[in-house]
C-alpha positions in Angstrom: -13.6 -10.2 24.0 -16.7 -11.4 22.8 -19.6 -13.6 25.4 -22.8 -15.3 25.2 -25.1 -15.8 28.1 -25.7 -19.1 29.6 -28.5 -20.5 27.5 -26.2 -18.7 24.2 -29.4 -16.5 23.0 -27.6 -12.9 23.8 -23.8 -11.7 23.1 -21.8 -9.6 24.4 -18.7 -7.6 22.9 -16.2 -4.9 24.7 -15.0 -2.8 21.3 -11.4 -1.0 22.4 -9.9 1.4 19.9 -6.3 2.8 21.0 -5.9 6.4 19.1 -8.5 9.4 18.6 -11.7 9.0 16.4 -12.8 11.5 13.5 -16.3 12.7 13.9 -17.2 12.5 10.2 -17.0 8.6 10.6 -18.4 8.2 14.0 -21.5 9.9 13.0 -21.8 6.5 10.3 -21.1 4.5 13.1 -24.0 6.1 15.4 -26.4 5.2 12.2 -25.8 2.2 12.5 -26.0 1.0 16.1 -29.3 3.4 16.4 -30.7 1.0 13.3 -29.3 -2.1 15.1 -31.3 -1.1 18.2 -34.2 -0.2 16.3 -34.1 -4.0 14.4 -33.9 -5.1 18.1 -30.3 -7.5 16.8 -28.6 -4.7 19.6 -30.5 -4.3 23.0 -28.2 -2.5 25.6 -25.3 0.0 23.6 -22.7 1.8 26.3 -19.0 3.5 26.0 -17.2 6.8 25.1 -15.4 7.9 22.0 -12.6 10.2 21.9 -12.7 12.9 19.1 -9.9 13.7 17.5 -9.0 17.7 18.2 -9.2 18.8 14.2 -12.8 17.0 13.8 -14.6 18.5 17.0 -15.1 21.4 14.7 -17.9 19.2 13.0 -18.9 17.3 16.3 -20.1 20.2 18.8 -22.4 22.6 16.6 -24.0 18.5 15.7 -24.5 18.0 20.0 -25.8 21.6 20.8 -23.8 24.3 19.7 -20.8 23.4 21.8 -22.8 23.3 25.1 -22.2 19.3 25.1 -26.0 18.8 24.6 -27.6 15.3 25.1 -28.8 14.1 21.2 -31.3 11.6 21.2 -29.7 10.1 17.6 -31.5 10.0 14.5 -34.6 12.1 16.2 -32.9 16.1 16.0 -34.2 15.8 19.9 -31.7 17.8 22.3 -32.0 17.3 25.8 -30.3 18.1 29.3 -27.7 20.6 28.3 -24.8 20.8 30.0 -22.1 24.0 30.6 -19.7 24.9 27.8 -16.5 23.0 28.0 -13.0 23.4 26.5 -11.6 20.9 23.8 -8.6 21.9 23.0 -6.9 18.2 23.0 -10.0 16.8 21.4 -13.4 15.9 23.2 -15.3 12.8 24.1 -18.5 11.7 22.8 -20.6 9.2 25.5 -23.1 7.2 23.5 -26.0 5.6 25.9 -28.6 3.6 23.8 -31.5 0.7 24.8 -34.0 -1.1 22.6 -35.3 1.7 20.0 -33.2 4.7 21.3 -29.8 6.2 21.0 -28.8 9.2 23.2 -25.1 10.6 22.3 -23.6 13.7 24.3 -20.4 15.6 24.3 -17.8 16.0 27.6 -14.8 16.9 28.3 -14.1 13.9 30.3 -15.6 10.5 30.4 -17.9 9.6 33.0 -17.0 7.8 36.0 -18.8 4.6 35.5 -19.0 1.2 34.6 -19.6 0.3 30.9 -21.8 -3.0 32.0 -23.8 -1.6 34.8 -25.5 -4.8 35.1 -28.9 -2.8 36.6 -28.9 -1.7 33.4 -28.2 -4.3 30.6 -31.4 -5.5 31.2 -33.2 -5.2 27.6 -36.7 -3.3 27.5 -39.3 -5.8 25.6 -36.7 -8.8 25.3 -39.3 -10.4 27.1 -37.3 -13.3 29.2 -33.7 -12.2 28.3 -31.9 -11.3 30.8 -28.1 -9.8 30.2 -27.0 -8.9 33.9 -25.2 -11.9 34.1 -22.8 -11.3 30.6 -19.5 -9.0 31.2 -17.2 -7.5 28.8 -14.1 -10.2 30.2 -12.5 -6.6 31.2 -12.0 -6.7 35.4 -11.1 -3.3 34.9 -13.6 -2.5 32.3 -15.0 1.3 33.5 -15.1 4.7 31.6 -12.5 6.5 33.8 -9.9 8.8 32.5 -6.2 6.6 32.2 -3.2 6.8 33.9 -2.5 10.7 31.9 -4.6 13.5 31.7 -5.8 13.3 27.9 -6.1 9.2 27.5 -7.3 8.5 23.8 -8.7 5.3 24.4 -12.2 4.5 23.3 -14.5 1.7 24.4 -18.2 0.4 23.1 -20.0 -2.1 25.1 -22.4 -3.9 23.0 -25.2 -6.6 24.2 -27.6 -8.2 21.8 -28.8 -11.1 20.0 -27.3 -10.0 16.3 -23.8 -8.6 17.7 -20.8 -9.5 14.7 -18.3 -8.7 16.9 -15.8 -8.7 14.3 -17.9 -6.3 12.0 -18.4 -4.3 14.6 -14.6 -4.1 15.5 -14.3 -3.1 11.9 -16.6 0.0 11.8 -15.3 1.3 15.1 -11.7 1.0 13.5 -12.5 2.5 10.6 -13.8 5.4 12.5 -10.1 6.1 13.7 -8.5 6.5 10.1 -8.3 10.5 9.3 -9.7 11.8 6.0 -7.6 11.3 3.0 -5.7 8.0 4.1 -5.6 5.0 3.0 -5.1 1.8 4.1 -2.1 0.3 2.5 -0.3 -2.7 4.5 -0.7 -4.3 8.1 1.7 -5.2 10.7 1.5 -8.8 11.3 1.3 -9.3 7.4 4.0 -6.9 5.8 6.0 -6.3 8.4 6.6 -9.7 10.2 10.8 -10.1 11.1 10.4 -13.1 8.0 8.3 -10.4 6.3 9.8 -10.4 2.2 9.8 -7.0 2.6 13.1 -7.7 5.5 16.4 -6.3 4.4 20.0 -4.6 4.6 21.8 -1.6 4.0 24.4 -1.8 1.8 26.7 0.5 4.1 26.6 -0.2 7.1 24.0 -3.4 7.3 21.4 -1.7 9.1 17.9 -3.6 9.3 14.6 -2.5 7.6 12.1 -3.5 5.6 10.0 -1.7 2.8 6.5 -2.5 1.2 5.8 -1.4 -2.6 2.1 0.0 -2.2 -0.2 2.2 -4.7 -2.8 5.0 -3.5 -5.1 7.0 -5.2 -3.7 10.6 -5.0 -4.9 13.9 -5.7 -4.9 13.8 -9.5 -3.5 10.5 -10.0 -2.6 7.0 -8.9 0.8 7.1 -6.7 3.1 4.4 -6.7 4.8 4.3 -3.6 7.5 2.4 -1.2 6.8 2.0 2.7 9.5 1.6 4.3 10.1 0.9 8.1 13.1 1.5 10.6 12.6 0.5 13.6 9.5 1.7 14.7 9.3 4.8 12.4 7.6 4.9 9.1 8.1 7.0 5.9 5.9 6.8 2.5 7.8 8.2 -0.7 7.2 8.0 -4.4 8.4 5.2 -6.0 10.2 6.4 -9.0 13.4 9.0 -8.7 12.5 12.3 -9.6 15.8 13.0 -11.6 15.5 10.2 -13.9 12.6 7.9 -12.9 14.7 4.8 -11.8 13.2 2.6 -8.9 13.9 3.5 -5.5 12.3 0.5 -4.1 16.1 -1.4 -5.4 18.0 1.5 -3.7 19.8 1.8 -1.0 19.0 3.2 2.9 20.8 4.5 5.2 20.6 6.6 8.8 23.1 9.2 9.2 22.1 10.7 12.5 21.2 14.3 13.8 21.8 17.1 10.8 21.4 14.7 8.0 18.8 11.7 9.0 17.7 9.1 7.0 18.4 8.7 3.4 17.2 6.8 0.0 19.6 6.4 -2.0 18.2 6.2 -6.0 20.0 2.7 -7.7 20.8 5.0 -11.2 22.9 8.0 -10.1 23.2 7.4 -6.3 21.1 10.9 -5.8 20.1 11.0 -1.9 16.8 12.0 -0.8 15.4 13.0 2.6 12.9 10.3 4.0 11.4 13.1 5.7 11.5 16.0 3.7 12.1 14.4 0.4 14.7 16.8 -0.6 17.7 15.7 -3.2 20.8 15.9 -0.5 23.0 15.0 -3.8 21.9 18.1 -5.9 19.4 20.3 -4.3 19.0 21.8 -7.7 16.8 18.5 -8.3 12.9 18.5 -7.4 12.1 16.6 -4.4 11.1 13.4 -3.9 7.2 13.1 -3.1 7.1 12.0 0.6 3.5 11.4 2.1 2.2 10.9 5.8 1.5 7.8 7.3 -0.4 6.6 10.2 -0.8 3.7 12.3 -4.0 2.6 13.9 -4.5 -0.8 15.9 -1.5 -2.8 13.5 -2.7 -0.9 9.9 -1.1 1.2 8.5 -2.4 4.1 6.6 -1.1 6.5 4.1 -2.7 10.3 3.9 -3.2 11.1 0.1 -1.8 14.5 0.3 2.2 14.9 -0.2 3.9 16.2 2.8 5.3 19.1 0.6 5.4 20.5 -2.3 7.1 18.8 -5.3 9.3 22.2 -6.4 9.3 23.6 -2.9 13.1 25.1 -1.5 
């Protein structure tokens, strides 16, 4: 939710972003708050960041050699270090910045305290601004661990004259999408009940609905179906590997435990695995290239790399 103050000169947003963040793109999104605060268009900057587990690699040697050192951002200036902590499920990243100054550290759990403080929103050399009285709109709007023990959730408070919620939304979002994927389709656009991607099986007149998408693969463009049951998602090559017919005018259908979900090829009625991407019909045949997929706040992304290997067994 986004706020301005009661004579509309300073704004406030609350950024939330359900799912993990990788560090590689966190570090752009520190640049560019610690330039916003520096143009004075940010004045008070406040939340914690989950990392996801295969990126905190990259983000502890960055704060201090693992020892969850304080980084003043953009300066190389460590301060206040902390005792070594473990990160197995991922780490958090607390970000702390005023007027001119950033300050990022690692920990394994977020503080407990609130992300408006209102003692501190006040902005340093904002001359008669005064922010104490703006919220986030959140009642419950603190940096606490959740109801389990290894809650992903992360949250930026923001206060400032320049503040583009909406841009701001963006960046954090984008900071959530692992290396490799890309964005392909969206939940309230493809995948609406009157979506035109809504239909049938044949057999037995289950529901689902598929999405024809391209990405750029490893060595070439990849033509691809999306194709949701339920609440599960699969990504497979468009054409049939046996004689390149179009899946996307197939057939699907779930068989249950031992044989799961099928796509059926419209040509010669070969079966492959939507999770495997092996030909049931004649193993003999290569597999269908099946690709992982990931959804983050209603988008839906597609990893570049194939599951498996095209002439695995």
């Amino acid at each position: 939710e986004t706020r301005l103050s009661h004579d509309k000169r300073v704004k406030s947003t609350c950024l939330v972003e359900e799912g993990s963040i990788v560090w590689d793109h966190l570090r752009v999104f520190l640049d560019h708050l610690a330039q916003e605060l520096h143009k004075g268009n940010l004045f008070r900057v406040k939340g914690v960041v989950h990392i996801r587990s295969d990126s905190v690699a990259g983000c502890l040697p960055e704060l201090g050699s693992g020892q969850g050192a304080r980084l003043a951002w953009g300066q190389g200036q460590l301060q206040e270090h902390h005792p070594r902590h473990n990160f197995e499920h991922g780490g958090w990243v607390v970000v702390d910045g005023t007027s001119g100054a950033l300050c990022v550290w690692a920990a394994h759990a977020p503080p407990r305290t609130h992300m408006h403080d209102e003692a501190s929103l006040h902005a340093p050399g904002a001359g008669a601004v005064q922010v104490k009285d703006l919220s986030c709109g959140d009642a419950d709007c603190t940096i606490t661990h959740a109801t389990h023990d290894f809650a992903t959730t992360s949250k930026v408070f923001l206060v400032g004259r320049g503040v583009d919620a909406s841009d701001m939304r963006r960046r954090l979002r984008e900071c959530a999408v692992p290396r490799g994927y890309v964005h392909v389709a969206d939940l309230d656009v493809e995948f609406t009940s009157n979506a035109s991607s809504a239909r049938t099986s044949n057999m037995s007149g289950m529901p689902y609905q598929l999405h024809k998408c391209e990405i750029q693969g490893e060595e070439e463009r990849e033509e691809l179906i999306l194709i949701k049951m339920g609440s599960e998602f699969c990504a497979m090559e468009r054409w049939c590997p046996h004689a390149g017919a179009d899946l996307a005018e197939g057939d699907i259908e779930d068989f249950g435990e031992g044989v799961g979900k099928l796509v059926a090829c419209p040509a010669h009625m070969f079966t492959f695995s939507m999770d495997t991407g092996k030909c049931v019909t004649a193993p003999s045949c290569p597999r269908s290239k099946v690709f992982p997929v990931e959804v983050i706040s209603g988008s839906v992304y597609v990893g570049s790399t194939p599951k498996y290997d095209k002439f695995a067994v």
